[in-house]
C-alpha positions as CSV (number, residue, x, y, z in Angstrom):
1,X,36.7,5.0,-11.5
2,X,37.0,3.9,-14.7
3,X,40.9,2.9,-14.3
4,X,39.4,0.7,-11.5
5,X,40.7,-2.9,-12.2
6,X,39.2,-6.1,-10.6
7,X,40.3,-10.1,-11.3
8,X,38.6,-13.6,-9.5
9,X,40.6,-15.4,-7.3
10,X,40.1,-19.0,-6.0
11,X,40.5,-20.0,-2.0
12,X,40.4,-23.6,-1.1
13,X,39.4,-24.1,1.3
14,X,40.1,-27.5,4.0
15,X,38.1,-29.5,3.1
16,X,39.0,-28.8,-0.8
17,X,36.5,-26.9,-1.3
18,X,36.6,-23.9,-3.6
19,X,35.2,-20.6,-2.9
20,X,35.5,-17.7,-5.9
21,X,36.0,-14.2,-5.2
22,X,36.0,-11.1,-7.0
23,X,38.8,-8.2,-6.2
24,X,38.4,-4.6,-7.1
25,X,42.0,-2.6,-6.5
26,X,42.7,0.9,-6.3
27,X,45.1,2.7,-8.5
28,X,48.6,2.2,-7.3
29,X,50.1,-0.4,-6.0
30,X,48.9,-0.3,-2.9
31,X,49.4,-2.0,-0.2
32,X,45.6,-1.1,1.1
33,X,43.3,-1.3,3.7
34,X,40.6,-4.7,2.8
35,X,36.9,-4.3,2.8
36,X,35.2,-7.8,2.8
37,X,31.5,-9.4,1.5
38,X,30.7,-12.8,2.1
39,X,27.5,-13.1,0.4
40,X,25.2,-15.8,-1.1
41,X,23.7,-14.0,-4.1
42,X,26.8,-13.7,-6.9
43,X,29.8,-11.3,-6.3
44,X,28.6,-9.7,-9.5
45,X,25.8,-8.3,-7.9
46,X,27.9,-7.4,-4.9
47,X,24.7,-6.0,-2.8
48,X,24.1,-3.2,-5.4
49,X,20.5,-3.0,-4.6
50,X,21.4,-1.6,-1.6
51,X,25.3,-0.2,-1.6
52,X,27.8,1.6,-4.0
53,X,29.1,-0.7,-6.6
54,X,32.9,-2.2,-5.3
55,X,34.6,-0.3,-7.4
56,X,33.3,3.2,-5.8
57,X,34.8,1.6,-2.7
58,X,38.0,0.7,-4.2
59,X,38.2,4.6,-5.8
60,X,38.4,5.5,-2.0
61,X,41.4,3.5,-1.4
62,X,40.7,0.3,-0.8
63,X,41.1,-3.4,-1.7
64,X,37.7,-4.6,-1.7
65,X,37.1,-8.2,-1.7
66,X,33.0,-9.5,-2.7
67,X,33.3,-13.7,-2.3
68,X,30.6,-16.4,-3.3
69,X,29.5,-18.3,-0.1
70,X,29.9,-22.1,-0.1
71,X,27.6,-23.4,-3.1
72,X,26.4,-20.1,-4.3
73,X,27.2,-18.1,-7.1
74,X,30.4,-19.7,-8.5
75,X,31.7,-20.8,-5.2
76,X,31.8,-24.8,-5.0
77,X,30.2,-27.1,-1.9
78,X,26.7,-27.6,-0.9
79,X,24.8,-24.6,0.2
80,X,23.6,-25.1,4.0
81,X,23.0,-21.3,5.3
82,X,24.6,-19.9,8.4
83,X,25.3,-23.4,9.5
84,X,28.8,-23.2,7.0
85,X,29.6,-20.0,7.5
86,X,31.5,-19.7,11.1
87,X,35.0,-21.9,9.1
88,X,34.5,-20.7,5.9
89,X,34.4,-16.9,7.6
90,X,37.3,-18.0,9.3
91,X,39.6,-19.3,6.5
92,X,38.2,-16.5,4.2
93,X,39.8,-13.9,6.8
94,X,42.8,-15.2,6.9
95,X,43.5,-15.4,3.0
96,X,42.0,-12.0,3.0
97,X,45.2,-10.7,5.3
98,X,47.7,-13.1,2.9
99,X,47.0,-11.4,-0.3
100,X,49.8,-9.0,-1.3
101,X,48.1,-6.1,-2.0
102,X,46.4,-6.0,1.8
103,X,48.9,-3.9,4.1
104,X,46.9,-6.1,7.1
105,X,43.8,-4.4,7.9
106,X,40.6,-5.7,7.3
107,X,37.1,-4.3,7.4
108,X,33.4,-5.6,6.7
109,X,30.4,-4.9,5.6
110,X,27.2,-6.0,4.0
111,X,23.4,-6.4,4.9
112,X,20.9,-9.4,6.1
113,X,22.7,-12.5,5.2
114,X,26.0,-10.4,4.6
115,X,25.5,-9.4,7.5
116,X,25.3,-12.4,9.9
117,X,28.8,-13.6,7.9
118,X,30.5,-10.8,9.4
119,X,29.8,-11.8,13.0
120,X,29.8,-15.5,13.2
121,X,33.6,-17.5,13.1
122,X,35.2,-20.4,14.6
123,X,36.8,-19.9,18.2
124,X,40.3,-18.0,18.2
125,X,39.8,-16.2,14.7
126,X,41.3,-12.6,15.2
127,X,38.3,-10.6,14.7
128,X,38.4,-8.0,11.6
129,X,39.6,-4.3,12.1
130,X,35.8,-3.0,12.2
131,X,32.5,-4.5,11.8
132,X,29.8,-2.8,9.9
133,X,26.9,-5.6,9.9
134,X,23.4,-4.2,8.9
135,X,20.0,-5.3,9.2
136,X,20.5,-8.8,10.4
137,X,20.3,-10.9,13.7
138,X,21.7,-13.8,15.7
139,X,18.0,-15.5,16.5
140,X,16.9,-17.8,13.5
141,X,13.1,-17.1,15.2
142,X,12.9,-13.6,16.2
143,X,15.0,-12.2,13.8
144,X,15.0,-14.2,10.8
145,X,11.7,-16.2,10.0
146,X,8.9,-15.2,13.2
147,X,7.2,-12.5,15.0
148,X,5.2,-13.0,18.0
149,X,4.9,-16.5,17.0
150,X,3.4,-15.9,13.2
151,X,6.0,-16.9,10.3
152,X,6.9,-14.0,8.1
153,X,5.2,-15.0,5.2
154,X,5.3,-13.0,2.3
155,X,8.8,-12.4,2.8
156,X,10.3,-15.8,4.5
157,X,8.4,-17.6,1.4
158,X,9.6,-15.2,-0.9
159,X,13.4,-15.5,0.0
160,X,13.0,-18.5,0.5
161,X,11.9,-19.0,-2.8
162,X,14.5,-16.9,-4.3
163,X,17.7,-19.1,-2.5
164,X,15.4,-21.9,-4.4
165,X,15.7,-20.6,-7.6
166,X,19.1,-19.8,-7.5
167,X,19.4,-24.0,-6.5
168,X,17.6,-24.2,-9.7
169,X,19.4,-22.2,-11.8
170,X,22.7,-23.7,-10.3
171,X,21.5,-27.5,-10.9
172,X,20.3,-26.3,-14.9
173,X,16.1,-26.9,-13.4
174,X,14.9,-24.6,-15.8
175,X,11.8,-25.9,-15.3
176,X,11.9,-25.3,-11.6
177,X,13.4,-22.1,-12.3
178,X,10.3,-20.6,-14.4
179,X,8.0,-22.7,-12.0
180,X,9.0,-20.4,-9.1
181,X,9.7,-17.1,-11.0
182,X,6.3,-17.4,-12.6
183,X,4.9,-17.9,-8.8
184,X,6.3,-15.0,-7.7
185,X,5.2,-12.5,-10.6
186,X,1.5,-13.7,-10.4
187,X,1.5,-13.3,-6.1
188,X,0.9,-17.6,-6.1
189,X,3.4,-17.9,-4.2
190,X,1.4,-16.4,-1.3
191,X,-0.7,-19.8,-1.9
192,X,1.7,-22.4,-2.5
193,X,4.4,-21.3,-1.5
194,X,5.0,-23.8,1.1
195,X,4.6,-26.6,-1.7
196,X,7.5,-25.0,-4.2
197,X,9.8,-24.9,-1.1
198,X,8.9,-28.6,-0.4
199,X,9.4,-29.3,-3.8
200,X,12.2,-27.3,-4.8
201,X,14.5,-26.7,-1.5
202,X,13.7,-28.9,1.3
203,X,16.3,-28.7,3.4
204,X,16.9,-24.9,2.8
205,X,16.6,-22.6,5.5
206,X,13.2,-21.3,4.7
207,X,11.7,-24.3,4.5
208,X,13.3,-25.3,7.9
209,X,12.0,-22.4,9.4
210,X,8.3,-23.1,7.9
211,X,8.2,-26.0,9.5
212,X,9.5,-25.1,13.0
213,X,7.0,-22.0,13.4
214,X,4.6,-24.9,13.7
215,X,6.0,-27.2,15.4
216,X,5.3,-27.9,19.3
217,X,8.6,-28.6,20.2
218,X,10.8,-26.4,17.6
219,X,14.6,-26.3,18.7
220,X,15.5,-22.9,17.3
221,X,19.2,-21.8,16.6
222,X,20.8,-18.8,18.0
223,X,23.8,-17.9,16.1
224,X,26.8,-16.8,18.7
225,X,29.5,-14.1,17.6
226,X,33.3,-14.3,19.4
227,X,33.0,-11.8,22.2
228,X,36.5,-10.2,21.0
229,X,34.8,-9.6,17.7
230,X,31.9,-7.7,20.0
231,X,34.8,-5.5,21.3
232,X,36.0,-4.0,17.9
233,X,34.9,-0.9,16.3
234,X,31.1,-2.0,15.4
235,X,28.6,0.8,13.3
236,X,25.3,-1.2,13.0
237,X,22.8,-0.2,11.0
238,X,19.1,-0.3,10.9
239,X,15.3,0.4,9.5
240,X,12.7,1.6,11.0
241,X,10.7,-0.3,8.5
242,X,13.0,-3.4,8.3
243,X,12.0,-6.9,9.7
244,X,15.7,-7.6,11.1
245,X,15.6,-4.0,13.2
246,X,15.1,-6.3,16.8
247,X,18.3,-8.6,15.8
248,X,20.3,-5.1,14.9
249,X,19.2,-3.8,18.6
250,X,20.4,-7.1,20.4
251,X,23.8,-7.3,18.4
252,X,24.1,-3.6,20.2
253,X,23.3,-4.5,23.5
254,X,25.5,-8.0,23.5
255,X,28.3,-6.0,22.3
256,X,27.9,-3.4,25.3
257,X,27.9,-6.3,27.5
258,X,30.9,-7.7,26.3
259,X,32.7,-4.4,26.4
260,X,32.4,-2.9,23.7
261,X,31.6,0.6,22.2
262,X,29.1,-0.2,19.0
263,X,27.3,2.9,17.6
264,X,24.0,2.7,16.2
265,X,22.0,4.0,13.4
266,X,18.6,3.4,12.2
267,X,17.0,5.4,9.5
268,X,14.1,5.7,6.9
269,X,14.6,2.5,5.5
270,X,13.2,-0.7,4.1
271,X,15.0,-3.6,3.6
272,X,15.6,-3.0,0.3
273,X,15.4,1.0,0.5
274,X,17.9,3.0,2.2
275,X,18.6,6.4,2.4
276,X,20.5,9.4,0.8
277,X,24.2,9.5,2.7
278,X,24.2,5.7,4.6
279,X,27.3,5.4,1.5
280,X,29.6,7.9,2.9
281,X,28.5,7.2,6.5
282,X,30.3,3.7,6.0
283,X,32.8,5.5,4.3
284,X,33.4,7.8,7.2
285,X,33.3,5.0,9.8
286,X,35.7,2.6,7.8
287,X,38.3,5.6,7.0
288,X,38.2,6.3,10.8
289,X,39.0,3.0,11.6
290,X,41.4,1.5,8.8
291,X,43.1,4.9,7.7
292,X,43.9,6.6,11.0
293,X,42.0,9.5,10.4
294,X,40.9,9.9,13.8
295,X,37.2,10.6,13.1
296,X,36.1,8.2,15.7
297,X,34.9,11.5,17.8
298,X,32.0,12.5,15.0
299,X,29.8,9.0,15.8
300,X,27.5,9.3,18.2
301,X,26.7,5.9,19.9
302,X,22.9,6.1,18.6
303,X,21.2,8.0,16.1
304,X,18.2,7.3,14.9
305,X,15.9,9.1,12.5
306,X,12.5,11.1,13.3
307,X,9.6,9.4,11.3
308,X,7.5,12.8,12.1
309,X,10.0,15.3,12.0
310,X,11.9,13.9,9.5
311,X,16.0,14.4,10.9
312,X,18.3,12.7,12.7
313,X,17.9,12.6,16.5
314,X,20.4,11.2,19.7
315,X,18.6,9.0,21.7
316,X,16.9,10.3,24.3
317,X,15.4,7.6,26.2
318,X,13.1,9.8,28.9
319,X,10.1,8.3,30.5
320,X,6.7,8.2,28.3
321,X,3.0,8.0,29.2
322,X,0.9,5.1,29.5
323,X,-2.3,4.8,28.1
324,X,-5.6,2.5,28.3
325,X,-8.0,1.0,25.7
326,X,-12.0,2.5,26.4
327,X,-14.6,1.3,24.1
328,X,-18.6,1.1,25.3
329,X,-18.3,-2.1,22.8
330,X,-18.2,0.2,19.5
331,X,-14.4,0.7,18.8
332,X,-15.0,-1.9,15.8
333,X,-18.0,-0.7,13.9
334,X,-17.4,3.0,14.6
335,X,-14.0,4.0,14.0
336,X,-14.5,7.3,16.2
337,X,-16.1,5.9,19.3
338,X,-13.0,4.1,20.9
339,X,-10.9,5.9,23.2
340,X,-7.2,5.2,24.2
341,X,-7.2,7.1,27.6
342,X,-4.3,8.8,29.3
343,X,-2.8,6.8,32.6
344,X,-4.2,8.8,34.9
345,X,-8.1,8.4,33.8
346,X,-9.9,5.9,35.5
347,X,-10.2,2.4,34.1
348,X,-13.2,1.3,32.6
349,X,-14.5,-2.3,32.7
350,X,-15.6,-2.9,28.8
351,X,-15.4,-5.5,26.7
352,X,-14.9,-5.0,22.5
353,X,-15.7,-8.2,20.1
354,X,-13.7,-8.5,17.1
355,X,-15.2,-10.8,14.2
356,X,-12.1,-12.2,12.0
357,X,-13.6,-13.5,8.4
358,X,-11.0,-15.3,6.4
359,X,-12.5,-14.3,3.5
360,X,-11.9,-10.9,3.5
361,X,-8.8,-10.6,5.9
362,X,-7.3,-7.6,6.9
363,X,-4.7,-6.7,4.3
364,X,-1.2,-5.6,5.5
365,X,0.1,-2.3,4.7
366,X,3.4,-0.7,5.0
367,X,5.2,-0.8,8.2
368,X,8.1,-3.7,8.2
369,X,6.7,-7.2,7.3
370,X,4.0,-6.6,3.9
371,X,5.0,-6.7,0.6
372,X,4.5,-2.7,0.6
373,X,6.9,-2.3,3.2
374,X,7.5,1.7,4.2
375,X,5.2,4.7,5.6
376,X,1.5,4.0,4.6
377,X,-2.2,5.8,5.0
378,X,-4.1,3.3,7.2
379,X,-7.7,5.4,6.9
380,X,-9.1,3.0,4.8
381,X,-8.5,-0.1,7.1
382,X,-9.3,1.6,10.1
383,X,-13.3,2.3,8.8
384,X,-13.5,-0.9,8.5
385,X,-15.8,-3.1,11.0
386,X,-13.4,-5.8,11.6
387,X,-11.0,-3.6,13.3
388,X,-11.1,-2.3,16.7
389,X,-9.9,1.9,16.6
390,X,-8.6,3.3,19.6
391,X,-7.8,7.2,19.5
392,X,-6.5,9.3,22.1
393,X,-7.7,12.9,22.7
394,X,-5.5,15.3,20.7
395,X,-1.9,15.9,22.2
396,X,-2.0,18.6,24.1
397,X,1.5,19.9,24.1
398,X,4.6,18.1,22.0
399,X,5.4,14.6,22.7
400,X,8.6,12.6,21.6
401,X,7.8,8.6,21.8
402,X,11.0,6.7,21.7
403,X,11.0,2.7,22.4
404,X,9.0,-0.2,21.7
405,X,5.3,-0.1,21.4
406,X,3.7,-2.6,24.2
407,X,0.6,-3.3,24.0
408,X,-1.1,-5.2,27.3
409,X,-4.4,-6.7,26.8
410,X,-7.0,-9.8,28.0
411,X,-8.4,-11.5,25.3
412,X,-10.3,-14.6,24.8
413,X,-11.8,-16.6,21.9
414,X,-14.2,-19.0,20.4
415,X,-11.6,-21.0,18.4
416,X,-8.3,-22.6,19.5
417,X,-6.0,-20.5,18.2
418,X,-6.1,-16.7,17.0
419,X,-4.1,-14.0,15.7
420,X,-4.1,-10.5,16.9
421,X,-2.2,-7.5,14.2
422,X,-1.8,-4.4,15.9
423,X,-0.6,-1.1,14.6
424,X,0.4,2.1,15.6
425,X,-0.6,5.6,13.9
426,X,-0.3,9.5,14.2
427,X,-3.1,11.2,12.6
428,X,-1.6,14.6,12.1
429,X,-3.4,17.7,13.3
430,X,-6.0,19.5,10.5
431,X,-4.9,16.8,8.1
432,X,-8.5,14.9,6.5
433,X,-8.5,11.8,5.8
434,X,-5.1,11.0,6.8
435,X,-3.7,8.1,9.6
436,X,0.3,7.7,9.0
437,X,1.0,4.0,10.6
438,X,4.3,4.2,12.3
439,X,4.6,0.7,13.5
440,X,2.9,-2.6,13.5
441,X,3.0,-6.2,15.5
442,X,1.5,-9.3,15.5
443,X,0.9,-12.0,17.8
444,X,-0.1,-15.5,17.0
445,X,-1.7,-17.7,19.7
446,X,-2.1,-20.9,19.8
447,X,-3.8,-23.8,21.5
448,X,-5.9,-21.9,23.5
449,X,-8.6,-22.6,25.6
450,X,-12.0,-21.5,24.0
451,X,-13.7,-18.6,26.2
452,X,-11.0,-18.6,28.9
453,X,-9.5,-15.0,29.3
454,X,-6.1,-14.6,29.2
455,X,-3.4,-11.7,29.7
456,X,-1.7,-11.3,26.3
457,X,1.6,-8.9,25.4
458,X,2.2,-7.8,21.9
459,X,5.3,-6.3,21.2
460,X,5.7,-3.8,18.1
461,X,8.3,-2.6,15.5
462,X,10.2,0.4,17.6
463,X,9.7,3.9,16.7
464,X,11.1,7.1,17.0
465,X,8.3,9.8,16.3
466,X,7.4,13.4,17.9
467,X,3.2,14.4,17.9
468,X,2.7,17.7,17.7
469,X,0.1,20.0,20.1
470,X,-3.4,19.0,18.1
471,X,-2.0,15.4,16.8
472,X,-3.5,12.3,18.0
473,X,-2.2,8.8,18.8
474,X,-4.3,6.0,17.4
475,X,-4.1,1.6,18.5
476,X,-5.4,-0.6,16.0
477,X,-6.2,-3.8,15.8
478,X,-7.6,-6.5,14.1
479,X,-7.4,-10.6,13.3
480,X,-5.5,-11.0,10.7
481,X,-2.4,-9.2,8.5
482,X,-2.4,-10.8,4.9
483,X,0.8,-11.5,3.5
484,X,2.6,-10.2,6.5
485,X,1.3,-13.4,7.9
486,X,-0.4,-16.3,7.0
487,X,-4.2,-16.7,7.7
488,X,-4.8,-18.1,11.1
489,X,-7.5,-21.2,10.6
490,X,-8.9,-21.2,14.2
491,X,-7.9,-24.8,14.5
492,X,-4.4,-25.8,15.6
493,X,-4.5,-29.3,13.4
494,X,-4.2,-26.9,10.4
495,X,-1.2,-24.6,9.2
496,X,-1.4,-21.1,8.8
497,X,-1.2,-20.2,5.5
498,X,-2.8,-18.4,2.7
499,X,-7.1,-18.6,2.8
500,X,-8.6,-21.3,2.6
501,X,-11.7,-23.5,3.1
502,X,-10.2,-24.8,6.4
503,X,-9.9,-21.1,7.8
504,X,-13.2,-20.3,10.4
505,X,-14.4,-17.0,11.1
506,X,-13.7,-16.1,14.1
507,X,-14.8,-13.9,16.9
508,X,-11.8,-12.3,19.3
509,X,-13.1,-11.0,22.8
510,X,-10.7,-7.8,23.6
511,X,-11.2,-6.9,27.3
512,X,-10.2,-3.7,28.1
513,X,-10.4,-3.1,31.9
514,X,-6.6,-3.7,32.4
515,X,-5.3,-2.9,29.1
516,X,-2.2,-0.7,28.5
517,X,0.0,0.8,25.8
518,X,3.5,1.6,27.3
519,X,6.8,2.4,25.4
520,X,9.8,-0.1,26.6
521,X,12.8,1.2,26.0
522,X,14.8,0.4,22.8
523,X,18.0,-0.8,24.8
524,X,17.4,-2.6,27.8
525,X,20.6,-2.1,29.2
């Protein structure tokens, strides 16, 4: 690789603006395939932190093109988020084709922001070659800045505060710039974080976001890619522990209903994390597509990873048990005494009160929305008495749970609003001490009237898991996930942010008689 050459070129764009790309060429003279990033974050970097550096790429035969978005890295224009990027994707793909070296096939690829810019272009743009677009989404709610209602907030502050400093940096605020850097290294960010974005970025995309989650009436953008793009050759790519895994899985099921064939993959990864061979997977699809290969017949339309077996699995979706929530009003101050009952038990009419204290809130642990994102030991929350334990008897013969974890529950509360976290653990047979947490969710309710019960749904991070004969399934959940999520105050007339004298301590009725935990299925269609 190291006779692998690369130069910048400039596109203007119409309206004069000036994006800069960087272009890594194979040896030769080519002509060659194109494989094209559109990212916000300097085509120096070129995603590293999560994919071979471009000129691997190139070593593999092809022209591979990394380009500064509008007003990012040393692209000119005003930075304004998705908004710019359905022209500029267009006009960057057709200069892509033009160059000389590009015998007229184009691919793409990138993650999260990379990878909305690969799906979203102006009416009539031929659509590229193939598509590989990976942990990202089309909702700006569900998939970029909310869950269940609650704003992601360690991580939509923390990008958001990122995209800030790069503004910063770019505008020569050195000031700002150490302001926020110095916030994020200390964890005050979690605090005030809200106030550096007000300060620094206000009409950034996190900031926007911020303010919608809280808004009555928010008008939330849904970002719409070409149906004729839908139809190409799409490998999407996910993480079990990724907050964008619910955008990946309705980009699938959009493109099957606009005729397409995508295949699917989702594997032991953060956000930030992937795993050993997701390189020459890409590598594999893209040669398949873009060098006539014909290797089209080796992807499986979905594969997914086993978090308990640890391999990769096709999915299987086959009909799973239901199961209930039974407590004799215990399940939060002895982690032993509730019981999550199979279907075909009776129900039990019981009721389980849960005391959320703001100033010692639940901390948030692994799974796909804390700052310690991943597979994580949950023992030591679970003994805690402000969290309800449910635990089912152990398994008594192999069961493979595929789907989304639903949880169905009737709640009601002495405050107006409330937050319930919820997650989902195997605690392995003849293991001490041990509760793996295989997925979590949250949902945030607001302006709701105090002591009135009402049916509530939480809906949690899909899993793919097998329990062995002698493990046991395990429903937790409590009032709050700090950082995941901002503290709820109990009172809608304040924001939900980090702890703070506003925040009341609350107590959270959970009434089991017609609760259920179900697995939905991970495509609808």
């Amino acid at each position: 690789m190291n006779s692998i050459r690369y130069r910048d070129e400039d596109l203007q764009l119409r309206d004069g603006t000036v994006l800069k790309s960087r272009i890594w060429s194979p040896q030769g003279n080519g002509p060659w395939p194109v494989l094209l990033m559109r990212q916000p974050y300097g085509r120096e970097i070129a995603s590293t932190i999560t994919y071979a550096h471009p000129s691997w790429w190139a070593s593999k035969g092809y022209l591979v093109v990394i380009q500064d978005v509008r007003g990012q890295g040393g692209s000119g224009g005003e930075f304004s988020g998705f908004n710019q990027e359905a022209s500029d994707t267009s006009q960057t793909h057709n200069w892509v084709r033009s160059l000389p070296e590009c015998n007229g096939l184009l691919g793409t690829y990138g993650f999260s922001y990379q990878g909305l810019t690969q799906l979203i272009a102006e009416e009539g743009t031929p659509p590229p070659d193939c598509i590989i677009p990976a942990m990202t989404g089309l909702s700006e709610d569900e998939h970029w800045s909310c869950e269940g209602g609650a704003f992601w907030w360690h991580l939509g502050i923390g990008w958001g505060l990122q995209l800030a400093a790069q503004k910063a940096q770019r505008e020569k605020n050195w000031k700002g710039w150490h302001e926020i850097r110095e916030n994020l290294e200390s964890k005050k960010y979690l605090y005030n974080g809200h106030d550096l974005l007000e300060k620094y970025d206000p009409e950034g995309m996190a900031h926007k976001w911020l303010n919608l989650s809280s808004s009555k009436t928010p008008q939330w953008k849904t970002h719409k890619p070409l149906s004729s793009w839908l139809k190409k050759p799409l490998l999407l790519i996910g993480g079990w522990w990724d907050p964008h895994l619910k955008g990946i899985l309705d980009i699938f099921e959009k493109a099957k209903k606009a005729g397409g064939n995508p295949k699917l993959l989702i594997g032991p990864a953060t956000h930030l994390q992937w795993w050993e061979g997701a390189q020459r997977t890409q590598l594999d699809f893209f040669d398949s597509h873009l060098k006539e290969k014909n290797k089209e017949s080796h992807f499986s339309q979905i594969n997914l990873w086993n978090l308990t077996t640890k391999g990769w699995e096709l999915s299987v979706q086959n009909k799973t048990p239901t199961w209930s929530l039974r407590s004799e009003g215990l399940a939060s101050i002895n982690h032993l005494e509730g019981f999550l009952a199979p279907n075909s038990d009776l129900e039990a009419d019981s009721e389980v009160n849960l005391v959320h204290d703001p100033w010692r809130p639940i901390p948030s642990i692994g799974g796909h929305l804390s700052d310690t994102a991943g597979e994580a030991n949950r023992y030591q929350l679970d003994i805690r008495p402000d969290v309800a334990v449910f635990t089912s008897d152990p398994i008594l013969k192999d069961l493979r749970l595929e789907g989304i974890p639903t949880l169905f529950l009737e709640t009601n509360c002495d405050r107006e609003c409330f937050d319930l976290f919820v997650a989902l653990s195997i605690i392995p047979k003849a293991v001490e001490n041990t509760v793996t947490q295989l997925s979590t969710g949250v949902l945030r309710i607001a302006d709701c009237d105090k002591g009135i019960t009402s049916a509530r749904e939480i809906r949690l991070q899909p899993i793919l898991a097998t329990f062995k004969k002698g493990d046991r399934l395990r429903i937790s959940i409590s009032g709050s996930g700090w950082p995941a999520i901002g503290i709820n105050p109990g009172k809608s007339k304040y924001l939900c942010e980090g702890p703070s004298p506003n925040c009341l301590v609350t107590t959270i009725s959970l009434l089991l008689l017609n609760s259920k935990l179900k697995f939905e299925s991970l495509i609808s269609s």
